[in-house]
KOLTIMI-158860 format. One line per 8 residues: number of its first residue (from 1); their letters; for each residue x, y, z of C-alpha. Coordinates in pm, whole numbers, plus 50000, padded with zeros to 5 digits. Example, Ala and Ser with C-alpha at 12.3 -4.5 7.8 and 13.67 -1.06 7.14 Angstrom:
! KOLTIMI-158860
1) as) 51230 49550 50780 | 51367 49894 50714
END
This chain:
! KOLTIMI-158860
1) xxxxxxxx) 73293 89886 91514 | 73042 89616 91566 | 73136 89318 91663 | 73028 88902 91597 | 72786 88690 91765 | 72833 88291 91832 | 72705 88231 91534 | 72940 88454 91336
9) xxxxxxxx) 72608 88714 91281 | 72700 89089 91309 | 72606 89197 91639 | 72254 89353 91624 | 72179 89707 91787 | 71811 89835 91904 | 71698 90149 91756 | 71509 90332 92060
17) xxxxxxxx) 71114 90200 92026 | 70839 90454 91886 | 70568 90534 92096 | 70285 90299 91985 | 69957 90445 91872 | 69823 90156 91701 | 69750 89809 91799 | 69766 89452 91619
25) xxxxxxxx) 69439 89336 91561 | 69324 89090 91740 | 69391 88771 91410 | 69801 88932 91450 | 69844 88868 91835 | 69948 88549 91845 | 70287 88413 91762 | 70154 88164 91456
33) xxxxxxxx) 70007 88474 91280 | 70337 88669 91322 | 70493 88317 91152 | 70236 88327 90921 | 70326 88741 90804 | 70665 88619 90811 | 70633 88347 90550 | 70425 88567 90359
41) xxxxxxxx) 70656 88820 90298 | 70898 88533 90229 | 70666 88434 89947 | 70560 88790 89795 | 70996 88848 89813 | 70991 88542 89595 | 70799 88638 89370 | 70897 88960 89329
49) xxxxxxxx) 71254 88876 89291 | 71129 88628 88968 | 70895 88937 88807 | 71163 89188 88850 | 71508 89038 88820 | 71631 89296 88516 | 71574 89559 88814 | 71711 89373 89181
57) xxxxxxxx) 72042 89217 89231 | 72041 88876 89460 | 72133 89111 89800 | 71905 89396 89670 | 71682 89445 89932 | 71585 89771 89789 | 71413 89633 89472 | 71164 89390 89672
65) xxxxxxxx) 71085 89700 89945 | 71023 89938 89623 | 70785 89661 89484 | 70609 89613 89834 | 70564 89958 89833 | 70384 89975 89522 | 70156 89681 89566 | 70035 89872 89913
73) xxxxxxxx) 70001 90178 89738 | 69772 89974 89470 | 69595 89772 89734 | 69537 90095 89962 | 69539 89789 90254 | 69712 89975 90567 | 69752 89599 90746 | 70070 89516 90496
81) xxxxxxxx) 70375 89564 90685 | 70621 89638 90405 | 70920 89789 90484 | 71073 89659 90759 | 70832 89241 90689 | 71100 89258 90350 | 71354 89397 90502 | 71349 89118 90814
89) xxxxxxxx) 71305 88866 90550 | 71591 89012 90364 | 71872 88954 90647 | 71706 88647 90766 | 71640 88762 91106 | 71529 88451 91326 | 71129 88501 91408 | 71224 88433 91803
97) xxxxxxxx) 71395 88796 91796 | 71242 89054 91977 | 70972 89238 91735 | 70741 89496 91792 | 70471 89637 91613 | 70455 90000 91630 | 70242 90208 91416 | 70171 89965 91149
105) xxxxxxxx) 70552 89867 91085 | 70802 89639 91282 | 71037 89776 91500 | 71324 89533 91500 | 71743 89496 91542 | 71929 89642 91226 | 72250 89489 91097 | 72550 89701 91057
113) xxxxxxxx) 72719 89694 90685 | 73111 89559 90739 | 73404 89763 90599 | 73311 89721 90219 | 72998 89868 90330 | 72790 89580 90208 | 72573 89396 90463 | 72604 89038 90497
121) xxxxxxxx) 72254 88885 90378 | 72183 88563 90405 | 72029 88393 90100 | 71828 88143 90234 | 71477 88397 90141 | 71563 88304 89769 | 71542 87943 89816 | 71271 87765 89656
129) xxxxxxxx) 71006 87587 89939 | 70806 87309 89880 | 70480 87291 89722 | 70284 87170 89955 | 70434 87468 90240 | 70389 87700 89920 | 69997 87637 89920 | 69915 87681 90199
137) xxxxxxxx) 70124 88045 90253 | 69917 88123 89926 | 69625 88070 90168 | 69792 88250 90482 | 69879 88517 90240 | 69504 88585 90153 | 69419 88547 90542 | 69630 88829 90594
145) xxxxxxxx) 69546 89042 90305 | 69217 88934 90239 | 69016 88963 89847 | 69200 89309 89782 | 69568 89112 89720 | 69649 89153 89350 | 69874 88914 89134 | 70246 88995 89298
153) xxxxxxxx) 70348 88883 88898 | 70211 89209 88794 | 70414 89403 88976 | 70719 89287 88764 | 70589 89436 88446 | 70895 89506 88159 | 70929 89871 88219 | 71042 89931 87840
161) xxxxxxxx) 70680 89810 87791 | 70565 90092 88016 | 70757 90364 87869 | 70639 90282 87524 | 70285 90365 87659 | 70370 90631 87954 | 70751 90759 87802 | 70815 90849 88189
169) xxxxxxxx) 71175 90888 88317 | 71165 90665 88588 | 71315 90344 88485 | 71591 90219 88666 | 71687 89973 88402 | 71787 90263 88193 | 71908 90522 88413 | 72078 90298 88668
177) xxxxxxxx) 72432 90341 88673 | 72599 89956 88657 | 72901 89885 88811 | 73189 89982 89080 | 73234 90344 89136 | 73565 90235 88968 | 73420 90133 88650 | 73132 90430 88682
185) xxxxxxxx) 73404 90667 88650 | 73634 90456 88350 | 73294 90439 88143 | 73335 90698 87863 | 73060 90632 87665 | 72767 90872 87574 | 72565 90716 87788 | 72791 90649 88078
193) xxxxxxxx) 72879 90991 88056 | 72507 91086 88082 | 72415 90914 88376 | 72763 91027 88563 | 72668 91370 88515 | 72325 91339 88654 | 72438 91127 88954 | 72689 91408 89046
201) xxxxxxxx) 72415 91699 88934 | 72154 91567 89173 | 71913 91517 88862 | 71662 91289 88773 | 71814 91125 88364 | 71561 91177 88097 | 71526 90776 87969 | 71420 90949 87605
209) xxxxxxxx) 71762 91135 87552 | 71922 90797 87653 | 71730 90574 87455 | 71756 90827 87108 | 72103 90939 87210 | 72220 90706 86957 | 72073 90800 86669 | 72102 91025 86396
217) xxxxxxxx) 71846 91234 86504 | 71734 91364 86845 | 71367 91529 86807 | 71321 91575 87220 | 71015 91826 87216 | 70852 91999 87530 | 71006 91780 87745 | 71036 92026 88038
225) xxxxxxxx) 71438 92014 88034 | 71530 92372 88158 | 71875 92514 88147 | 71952 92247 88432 | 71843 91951 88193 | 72018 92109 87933 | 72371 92113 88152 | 72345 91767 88213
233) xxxxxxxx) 72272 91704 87816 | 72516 91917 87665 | 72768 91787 87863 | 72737 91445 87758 | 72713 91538 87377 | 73040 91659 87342 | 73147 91318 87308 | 72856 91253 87079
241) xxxxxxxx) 73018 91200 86720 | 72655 91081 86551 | 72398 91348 86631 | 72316 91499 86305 | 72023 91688 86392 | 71903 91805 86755 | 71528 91960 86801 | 71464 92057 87120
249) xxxxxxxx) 71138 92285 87066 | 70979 92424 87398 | 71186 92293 87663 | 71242 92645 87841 | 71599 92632 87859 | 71623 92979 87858 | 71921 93166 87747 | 72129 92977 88041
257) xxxxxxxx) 72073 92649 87869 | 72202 92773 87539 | 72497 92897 87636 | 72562 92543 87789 | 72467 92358 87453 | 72650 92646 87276 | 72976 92609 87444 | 72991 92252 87366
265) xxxxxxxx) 72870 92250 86986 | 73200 92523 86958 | 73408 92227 86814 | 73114 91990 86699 | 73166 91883 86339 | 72858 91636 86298 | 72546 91843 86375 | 72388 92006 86059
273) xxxxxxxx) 72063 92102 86195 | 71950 92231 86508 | 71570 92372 86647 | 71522 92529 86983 | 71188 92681 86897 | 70949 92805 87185 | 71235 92815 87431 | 71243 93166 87581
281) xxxxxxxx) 71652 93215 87524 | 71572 93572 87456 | 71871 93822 87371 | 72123 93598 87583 | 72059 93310 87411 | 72062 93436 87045 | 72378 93586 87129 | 72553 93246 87234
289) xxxxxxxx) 72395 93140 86899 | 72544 93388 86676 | 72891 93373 86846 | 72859 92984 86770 | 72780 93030 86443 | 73048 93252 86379 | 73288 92986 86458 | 73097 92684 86385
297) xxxxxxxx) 73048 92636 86023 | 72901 92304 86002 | 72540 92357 86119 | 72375 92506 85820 | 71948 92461 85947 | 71889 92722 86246 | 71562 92767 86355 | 71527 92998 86662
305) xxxxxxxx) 71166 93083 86630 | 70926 93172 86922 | 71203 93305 87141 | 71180 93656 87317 | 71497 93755 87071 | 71453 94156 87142 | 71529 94439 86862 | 71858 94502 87013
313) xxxxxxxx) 71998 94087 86926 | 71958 94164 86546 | 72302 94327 86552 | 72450 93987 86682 | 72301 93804 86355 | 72433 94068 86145 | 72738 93986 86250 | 72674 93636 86256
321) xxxxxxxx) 72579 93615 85845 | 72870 93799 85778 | 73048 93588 85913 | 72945 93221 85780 | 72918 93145 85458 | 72749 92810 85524 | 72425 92888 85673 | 72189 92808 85431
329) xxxxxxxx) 71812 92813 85685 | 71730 93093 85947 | 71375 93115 86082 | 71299 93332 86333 | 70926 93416 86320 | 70758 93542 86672 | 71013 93738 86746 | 71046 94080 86855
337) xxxxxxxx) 71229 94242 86607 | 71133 94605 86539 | 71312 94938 86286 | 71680 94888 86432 | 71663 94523 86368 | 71508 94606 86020 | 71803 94776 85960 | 72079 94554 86061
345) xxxxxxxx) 71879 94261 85863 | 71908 94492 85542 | 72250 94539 85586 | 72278 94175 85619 | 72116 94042 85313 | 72341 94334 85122 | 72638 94148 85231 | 72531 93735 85262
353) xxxxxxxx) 72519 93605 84946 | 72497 93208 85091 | 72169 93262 85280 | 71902 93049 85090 | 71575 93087 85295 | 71525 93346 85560 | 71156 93405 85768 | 71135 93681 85981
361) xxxxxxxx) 70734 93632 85999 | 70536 93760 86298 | 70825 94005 86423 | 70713 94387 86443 | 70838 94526 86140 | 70611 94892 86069 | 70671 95021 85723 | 70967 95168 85692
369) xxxxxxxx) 71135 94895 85856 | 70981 94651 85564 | 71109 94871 85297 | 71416 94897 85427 | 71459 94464 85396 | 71284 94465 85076 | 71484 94715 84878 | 71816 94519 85049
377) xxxxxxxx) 71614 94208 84787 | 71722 94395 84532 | 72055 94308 84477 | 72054 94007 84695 | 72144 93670 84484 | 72112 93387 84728 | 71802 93437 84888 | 71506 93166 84726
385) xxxxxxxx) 71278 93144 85008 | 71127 93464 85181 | 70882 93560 85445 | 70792 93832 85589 | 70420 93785 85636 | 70251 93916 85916 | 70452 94246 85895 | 70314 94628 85841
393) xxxxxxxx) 70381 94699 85485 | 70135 94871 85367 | 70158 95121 85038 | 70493 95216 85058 | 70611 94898 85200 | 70409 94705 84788 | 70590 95032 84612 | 70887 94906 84746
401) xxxxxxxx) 70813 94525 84618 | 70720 94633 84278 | 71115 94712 84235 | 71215 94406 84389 | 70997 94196 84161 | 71150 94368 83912 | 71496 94354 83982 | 71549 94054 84193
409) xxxxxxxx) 71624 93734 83973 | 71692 93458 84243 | 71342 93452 84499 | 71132 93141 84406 | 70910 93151 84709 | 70742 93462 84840 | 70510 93477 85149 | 70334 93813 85141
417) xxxxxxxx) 70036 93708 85409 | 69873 93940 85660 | 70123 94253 85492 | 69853 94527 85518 | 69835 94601 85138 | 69605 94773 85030 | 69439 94834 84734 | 69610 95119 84600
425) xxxxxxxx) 69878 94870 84635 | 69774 94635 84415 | 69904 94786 84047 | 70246 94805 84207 | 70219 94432 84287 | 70072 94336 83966 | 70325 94540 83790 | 70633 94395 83945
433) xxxxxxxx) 70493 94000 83835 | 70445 94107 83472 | 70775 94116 83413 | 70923 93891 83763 | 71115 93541 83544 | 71164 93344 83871 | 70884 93319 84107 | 70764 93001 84124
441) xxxxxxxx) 70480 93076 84467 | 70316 93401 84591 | 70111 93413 84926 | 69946 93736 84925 | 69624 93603 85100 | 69437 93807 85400 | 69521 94178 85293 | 69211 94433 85188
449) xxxxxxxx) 69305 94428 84827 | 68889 94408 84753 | 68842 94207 84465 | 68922 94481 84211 | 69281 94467 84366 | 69247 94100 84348 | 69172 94120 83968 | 69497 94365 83874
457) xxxxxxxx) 69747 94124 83975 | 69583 93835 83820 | 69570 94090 83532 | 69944 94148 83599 | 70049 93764 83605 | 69841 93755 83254 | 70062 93930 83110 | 70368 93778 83222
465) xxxxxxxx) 70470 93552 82895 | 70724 93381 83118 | 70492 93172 83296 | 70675 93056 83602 | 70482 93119 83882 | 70298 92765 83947 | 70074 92897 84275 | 69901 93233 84372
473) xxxxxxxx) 69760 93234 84688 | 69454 93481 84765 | 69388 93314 85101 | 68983 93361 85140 | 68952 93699 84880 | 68578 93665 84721 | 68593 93761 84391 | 68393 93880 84072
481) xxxxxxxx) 68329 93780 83731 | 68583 93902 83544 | 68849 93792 83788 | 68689 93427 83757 | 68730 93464 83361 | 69056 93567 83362 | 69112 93228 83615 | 68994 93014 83378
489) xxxxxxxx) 69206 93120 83076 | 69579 93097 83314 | 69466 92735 83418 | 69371 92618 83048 | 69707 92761 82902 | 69954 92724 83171 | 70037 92437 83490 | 69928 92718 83768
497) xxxxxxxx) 69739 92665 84093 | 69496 93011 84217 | 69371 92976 84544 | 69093 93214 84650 | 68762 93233 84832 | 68420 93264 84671 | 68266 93435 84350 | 68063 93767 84422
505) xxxxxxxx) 67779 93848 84200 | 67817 94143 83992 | 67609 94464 84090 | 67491 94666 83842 | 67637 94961 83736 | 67569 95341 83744 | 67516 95538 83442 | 67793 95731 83307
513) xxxxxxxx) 67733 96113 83411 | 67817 96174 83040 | 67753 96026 82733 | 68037 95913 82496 | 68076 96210 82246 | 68094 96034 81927 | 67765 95828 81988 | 67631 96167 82088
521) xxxxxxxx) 67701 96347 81754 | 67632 96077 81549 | 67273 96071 81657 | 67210 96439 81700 | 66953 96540 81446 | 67149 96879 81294 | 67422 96696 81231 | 67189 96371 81043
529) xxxxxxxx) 67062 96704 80853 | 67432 96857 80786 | 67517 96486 80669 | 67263 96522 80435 | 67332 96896 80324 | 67728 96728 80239 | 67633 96425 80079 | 67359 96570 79888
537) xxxxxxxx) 67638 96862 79765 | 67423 97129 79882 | 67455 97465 80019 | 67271 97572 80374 | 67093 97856 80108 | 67033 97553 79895 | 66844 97354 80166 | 66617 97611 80302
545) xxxxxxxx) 66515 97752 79880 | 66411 97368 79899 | 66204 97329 80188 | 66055 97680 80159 | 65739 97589 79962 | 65538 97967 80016 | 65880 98151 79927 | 65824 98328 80282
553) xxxxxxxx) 66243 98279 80316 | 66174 98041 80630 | 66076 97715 80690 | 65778 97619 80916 | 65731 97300 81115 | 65479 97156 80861 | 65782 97319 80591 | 66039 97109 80771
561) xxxxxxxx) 65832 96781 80828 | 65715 96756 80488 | 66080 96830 80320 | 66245 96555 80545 | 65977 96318 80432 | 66073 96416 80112 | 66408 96389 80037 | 66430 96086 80292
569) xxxxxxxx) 66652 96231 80590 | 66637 95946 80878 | 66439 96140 81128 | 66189 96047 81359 | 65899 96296 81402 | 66032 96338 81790 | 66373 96404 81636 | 66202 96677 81390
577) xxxxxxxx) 66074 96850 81689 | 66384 96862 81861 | 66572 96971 81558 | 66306 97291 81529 | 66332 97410 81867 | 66737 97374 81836 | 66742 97565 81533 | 66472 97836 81592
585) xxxxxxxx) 66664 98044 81821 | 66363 98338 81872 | 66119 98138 81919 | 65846 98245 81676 | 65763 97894 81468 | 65988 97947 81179 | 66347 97888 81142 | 66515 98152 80915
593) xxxxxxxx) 66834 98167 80731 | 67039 98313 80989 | 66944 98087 81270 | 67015 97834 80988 | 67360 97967 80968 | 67393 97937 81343 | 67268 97618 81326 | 67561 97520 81082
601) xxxxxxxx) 67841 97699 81300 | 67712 97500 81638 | 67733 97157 81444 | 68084 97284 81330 | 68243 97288 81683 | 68102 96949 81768 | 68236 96814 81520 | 68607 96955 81653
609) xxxxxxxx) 68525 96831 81956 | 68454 96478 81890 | 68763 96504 81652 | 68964 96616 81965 | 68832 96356 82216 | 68905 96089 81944 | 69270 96208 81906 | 69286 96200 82287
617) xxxxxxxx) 69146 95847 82318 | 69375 95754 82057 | 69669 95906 82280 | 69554 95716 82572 | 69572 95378 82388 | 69913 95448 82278 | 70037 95540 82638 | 69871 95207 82799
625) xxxxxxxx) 70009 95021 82558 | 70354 95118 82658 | 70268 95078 83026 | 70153 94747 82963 | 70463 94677 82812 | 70698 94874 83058 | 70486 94719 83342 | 70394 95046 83498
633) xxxxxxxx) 70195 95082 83775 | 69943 95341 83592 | 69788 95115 83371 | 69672 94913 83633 | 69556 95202 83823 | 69328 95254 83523 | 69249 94893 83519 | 69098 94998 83860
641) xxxxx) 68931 95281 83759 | 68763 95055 83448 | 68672 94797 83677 | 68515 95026 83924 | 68307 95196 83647
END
């Protein structure tokens, strides 16, 4: 135990003395200068202990050597003796002690704290001196430290003033803990709590959960908390009875640190919305999150997006939705769901009817595992809100949507993006919107539909006479004509936003291989001549008696020209000719009766022909009007097959 001087000082014990590799220079070896350092550091303790008295208790010694520290980090000046100048100051240690200046500190006799551990400090270093004395220490002060001393004022800056600018987790004004150990360990408040935990954790507080901690909401993103951080925090809000929402995107607490926020948000009735995006909790993690949620029915906004969450998890939500009947958000996009999680989502959405938006964007759904969650649409009515963009639909994957459209009676948003759908595709798309009452938004932007595809579901919402969807997204599909038309007539007769990229100009097309076959017999020459024959009441025998002007029973070309001018048949003379070589089959300049006859016959069939086709056409027109009607697929696939030429 030590024991008491004359004076009543504690009695004073040498440390062993440091070999000495440095020595004073030559304006510190004599006694005045050593007064002169002495009052100096008097002076700077001062005025430190004015700047900075939110952060140093009247015996905190620590506070002035922290700030002595800094201002020779600042200054860079190697000649400021700061530790153990403020700490000789501190305890008032008489200057005709025995010093020594070893290595650019002072070596000198350390008190020994008494029982209560404190030491016993005396306070005469607080004391104001005079002016005059004060002066001229200014000037010793900038003897000593020369031009590079800075304003000691500065270095008691409000450190809420800092964090505002710098948000750094270093102030001791915040993350000090006050008190006795006595009345550390009675202080049940949040924040008491907080700090307690840290101190015992070995763990630097973070000042923004303390600060916000209060409030409503705590949005604490990429903060760098890990699962340790996490402990410390979850701990501490399991007291917390205003927390309402709690975002903690892309902290990296990995699935550790959501089991600790999960185990103590078992019994917590407050929180409604909670975000750990981007935080690598993988399967582990989503499992503490579903078994939460299965108790838990208050929080009702999940978002778990960005986070590892393997095929093999989806099972654990399945079980999860089942389960609660409260959850009303669930986003988790950039995941790595795959078939077997397709499957157990299916199954989920067949069962949850209290689900209102679900995204499972970005995962790695192939085809079969997007029909699978499509068809489960069908009968789903809670869902309003659905994406599943970035996902391998492709043609069976819109075949399956076309039913959906159909059936489903409760989606109002629908984010087909990035799908894969291509354009044979697009009639089953358009078909299931022509007769779709609820959709309010479709994203089907950045798929190859070409702009053909693009044009038979704008065909398709056309003929939807509900008129509910309000916004069609195309992303940056160019376009043609007739898709811009067709544009321009929804937006004049209904409130509805189409969102595409540019207008292509319209190539020209190719000739049809064959001609239409009513245009074709109506101008054929032997039939213009049969017209004639029947209007005229004639007989074939009849027409050839009248154009045979030598009686020779045959009609020449001159015979033929002539008898046309005559009776006024509309033929050209190139028509003439063509009629003559049609109806003289032998070839010898005259046409007689038989090859009349034959003539007749031919003329005959065409005529049954073009009566045919028209019946057919007829048909056709019939059919499409029903699939326009029915909404069926095929009479956009002819759409397609019109627009392409």
């Amino acid at each position: 135990m030590p024991g008491t001087g004359s004076a009543g000082r504690p009695t004073l014990v040498k440390p062993p003395r440091l070999p000495s590799s440095t020595k004073l220079s030559k304006g510190l070896e004599d006694g005045g200068q050593t007064e002169t350092i002495r009052k100096a550091g008097s002076r700077i303790g001062s005025a430190v202990s004015v700047a900075s008295t939110s952060r140093m208790s009247e015996k905190d010694a620590a506070g002035l050597i922290t700030d002595l520290t800094r201002l020779k980090a600042i200054t860079k000046d190697v000649r400021i003796p700061t530790r153990e100048l403020a700490h000789r100051k501190a305890i008032d240690i008489d200057p005709d002690d025995d010093l020594e200046f070893t290595d650019g500190i002072f070596q000198t006799e350390i008190p020994l704290p008494d029982a209560d551990g404190e030491f016993d400090i005396v306070q005469r270093w607080q004391e104001t001196e005079a002016s005059d004395e004060e002066s001229n220490i200014d000037d010793d002060i900038e003897d000593v430290f020369g031009e590079d001393v800075i304003s000691v004022s500065s270095l008691g800056s409000n450190p809420d003033d800092d964090a505002e600018k710098y948000d750094t987790d270093l102030e001791e004004d915040l993350t000090k803990m006050p008190g006795t150990e006595k009345e550390k360990e009675e202080d049940t408040t949040p924040k008491g709590r907080y700090l307690q935990i840290c101190e015992d954790m070995g763990i630097q507080p973070a000042t923004y959960f303390i600060k916000h901690m209060s409030e409503t909401e705590l949005v604490m993103k990429f903060h760098g908390l890990g699962p340790i951080g996490m402990k410390a925090m979850a701990e501490s809000l399991m007291i917390n009875t205003i927390l309402e929402k709690i975002d903690l995107e892309g902290n990296y607490i990995l699935g550790e640190g959501t089991s600790h926020l999960t185990r103590v948000l078992k019994e917590n009735v407050y929180v409604t919305e909670l975000v750990l995006t981007d935080n690598k909790m993988g399967t582990e993690g989503a499992k503490a999150i579903c078994e939460l949620l299965s108790e838990n029915k208050t929080i009702i906004h999940l978002n778990l997006s960005g986070n590892d969450i393997e095929d093999t998890a989806a099972e654990y939500f399945y079980e999860m939705l089942t389960r609660n009947a409260a959850i009303k958000t669930l986003l988790l996009q950039h995941n790595s769901f795959e078939e077997k999680g397709a499957e157990w989502f299916a199954m989920a959405l067949n069962e949850n009817v209290s689900l209102e938006s679900l995204d499972l964007s970005w995962c790695h759904f192939q085809t079969k595992g997007c029909v699978m969650i499509v068809e489960a649409l069908r009968e789903n009515v809670g869902l309003k809100y659905f994406d599943i963009s970035m996902n391998g639909f492709g043609l069976e994957g819109a075949k399956a949507m076309e039913e959906t459209l159909k059936e489903n009676k409760y989606l109002i948003k629908l984010n087909l993006s990035y799908c894969r759908i291509p354009l044979e595709g697009t009639p089953h798309i358009a078909a299931g919107l022509q007769t779709n009452d609820t959709l309010e938004e479709l994203n089907i932007g950045f798929n190859p539909l070409s702009a053909e595809g693009g044009y038979a579901v704008l065909v398709g919402v056309e003929r939807n006479t509900t008129k509910t969807l309000k916004m069609l997204d195309f992303g940056n599909l160019m376009i043609r004509k007739n898709f811009k038309e067709v544009c321009d007539r929804l937006r004049e007769e209904r409130p509805i936003k189409i969102k595409f990229g540019g207008v292509l100009s319209d190539q020209p097309r190719a000739k049809r291989k064959e001609d239409d076959p009513v245009a074709k017999l109506h101008n054929d020459p032997l039939n213009k001549l049969k017209r004639f024959v029947e209007e005229a009441g004639y007989r074939m025998i009849d027409l050839l008696q009248q154009f045979d002007t030598d009686n020779s029973w045959s009609i020449s070309l001159e015979e033929l020209q002539e008898g046309v001018r005559k009776t006024g048949i509309d033929l050209s003379d190139p028509e003439i000719n063509e009629l003559m070589k049609r109806l003289d089959k032998d070839g010898n300049g005259e046409i007689d009766f038989s090859e009349l006859i034959e003539g007749d016959n031919e003329n005959r069939q065409a005529r049954r022909d073009v009566k045919k086709y028209v019946e057919e056409m007829q048909q056709k027109e019939e059919q499409k009007e029903k699939m326009v009607s029915g909404a069926d697929p095929k009479s956009y696939m002819q759409l397609l097959e019109d627009t392409n030429g």
